[in-house]
C-alpha positions in Angstrom: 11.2 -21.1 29.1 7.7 -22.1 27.7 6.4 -23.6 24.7 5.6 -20.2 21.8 2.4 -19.9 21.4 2.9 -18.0 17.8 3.5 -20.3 15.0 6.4 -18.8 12.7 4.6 -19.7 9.7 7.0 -17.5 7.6 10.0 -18.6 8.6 10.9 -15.2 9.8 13.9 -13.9 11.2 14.7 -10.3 12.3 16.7 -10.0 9.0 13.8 -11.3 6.9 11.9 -8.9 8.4 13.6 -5.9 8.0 13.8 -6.8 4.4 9.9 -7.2 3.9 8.1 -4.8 1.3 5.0 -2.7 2.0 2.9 -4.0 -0.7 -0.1 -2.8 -0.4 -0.4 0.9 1.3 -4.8 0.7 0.6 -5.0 -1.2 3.7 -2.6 1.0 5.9 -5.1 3.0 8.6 -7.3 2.6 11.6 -8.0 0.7 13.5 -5.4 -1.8 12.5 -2.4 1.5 12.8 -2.4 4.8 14.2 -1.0 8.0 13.0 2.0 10.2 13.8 1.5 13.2 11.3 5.3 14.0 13.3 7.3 11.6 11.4 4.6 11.2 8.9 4.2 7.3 9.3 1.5 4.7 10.4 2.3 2.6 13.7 1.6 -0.6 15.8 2.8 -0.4 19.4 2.6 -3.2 21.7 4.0 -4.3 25.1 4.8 -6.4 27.5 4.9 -6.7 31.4 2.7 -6.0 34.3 1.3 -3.0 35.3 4.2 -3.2 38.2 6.5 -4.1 34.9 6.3 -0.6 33.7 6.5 1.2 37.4 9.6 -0.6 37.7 11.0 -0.5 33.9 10.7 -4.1 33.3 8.4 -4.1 30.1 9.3 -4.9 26.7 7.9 -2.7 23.7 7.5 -3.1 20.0 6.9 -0.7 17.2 6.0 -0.9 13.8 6.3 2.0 11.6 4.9 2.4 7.6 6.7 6.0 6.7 4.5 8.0 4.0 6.0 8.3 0.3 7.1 11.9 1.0 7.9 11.2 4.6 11.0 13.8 5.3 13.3 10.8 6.8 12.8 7.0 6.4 10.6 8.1 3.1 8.7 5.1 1.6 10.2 2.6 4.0 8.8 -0.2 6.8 10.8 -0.1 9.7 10.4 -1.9 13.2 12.3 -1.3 16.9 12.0 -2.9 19.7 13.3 -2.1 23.1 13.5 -3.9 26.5 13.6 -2.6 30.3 11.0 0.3 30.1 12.8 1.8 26.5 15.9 1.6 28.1 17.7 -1.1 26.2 17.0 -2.2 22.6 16.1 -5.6 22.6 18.0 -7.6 19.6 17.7 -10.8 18.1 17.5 -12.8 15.1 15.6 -15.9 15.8 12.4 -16.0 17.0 12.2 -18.1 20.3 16.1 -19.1 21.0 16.4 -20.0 24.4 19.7 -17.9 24.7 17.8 -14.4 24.0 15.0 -14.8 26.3 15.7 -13.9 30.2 12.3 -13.4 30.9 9.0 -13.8 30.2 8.1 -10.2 28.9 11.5 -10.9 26.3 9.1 -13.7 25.1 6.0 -12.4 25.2 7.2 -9.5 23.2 8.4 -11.9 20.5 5.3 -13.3 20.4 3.4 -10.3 19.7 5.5 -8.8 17.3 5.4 -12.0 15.0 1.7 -12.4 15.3 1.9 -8.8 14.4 3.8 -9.1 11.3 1.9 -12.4 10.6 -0.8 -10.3 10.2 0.4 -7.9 8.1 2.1 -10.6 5.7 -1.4 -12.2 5.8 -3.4 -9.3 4.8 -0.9 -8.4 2.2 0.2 -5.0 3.0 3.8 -6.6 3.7 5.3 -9.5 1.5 8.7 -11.2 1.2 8.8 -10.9 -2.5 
């Protein structure tokens, strides 16, 4: 496995995250997110693998979700999924970067991006550990 190239600068584990509190909903909105008026929440997708990846159902996704105050289900709340093998499989962990959870490089990359993801957010201050 290579060397991260996303600092953890939080301390963040997948616990920690799911934990996190949207503080500051001004900021929530393009270009940063984009809509589904569906479940009534902002998102962030991302992904990882090739082009031949996602032809064969090798990719990793992520997916951020900020669900309106009045959203019918997950009202209010920050919620986060990612999946492995083109959707297929969840893809769970609790440590970022643990040798044991990574089989590939896509399982990396994805953990990569997601941090950097919520780095951002935690930076901007629309999520916070409180």
């Amino acid at each position: 496995m290579r060397q991260p190239t996303v600092e953890n600068k939080y301390d963040l584990t997948m616990a920690k995250i799911r934990k996190l509190k949207i503080t500051d909903r001004s900021q929530i909105g393009k270009p940063l997110f984009w809509r589904n008026d569906v479940i009534g929440a902002w998102c962030i997708v991302g992904a990882a693998g090739s082009d031949m990846d996602v032809h064969f159902g090798t990719d990793n996704e992520l997916w951020i979700g900020i669900y309106d105050d009045n959203a019918k289900a997950y009202a209010g709340k920050f919620r986060v999924h990612l999946t492995s093998y083109g959707g297929m499989c969840g893809y769970k962990f609790n440590q970022f970067f643990r040798e044991k959870d990574i089989e590939n490089d896509n399982d990396l990359l994805i953990q990569e991006k997601f941090l950097s993801k919520i780095n951002e957010l935690i930076d901007l201050g629309i999520l916070s550990q409180e």
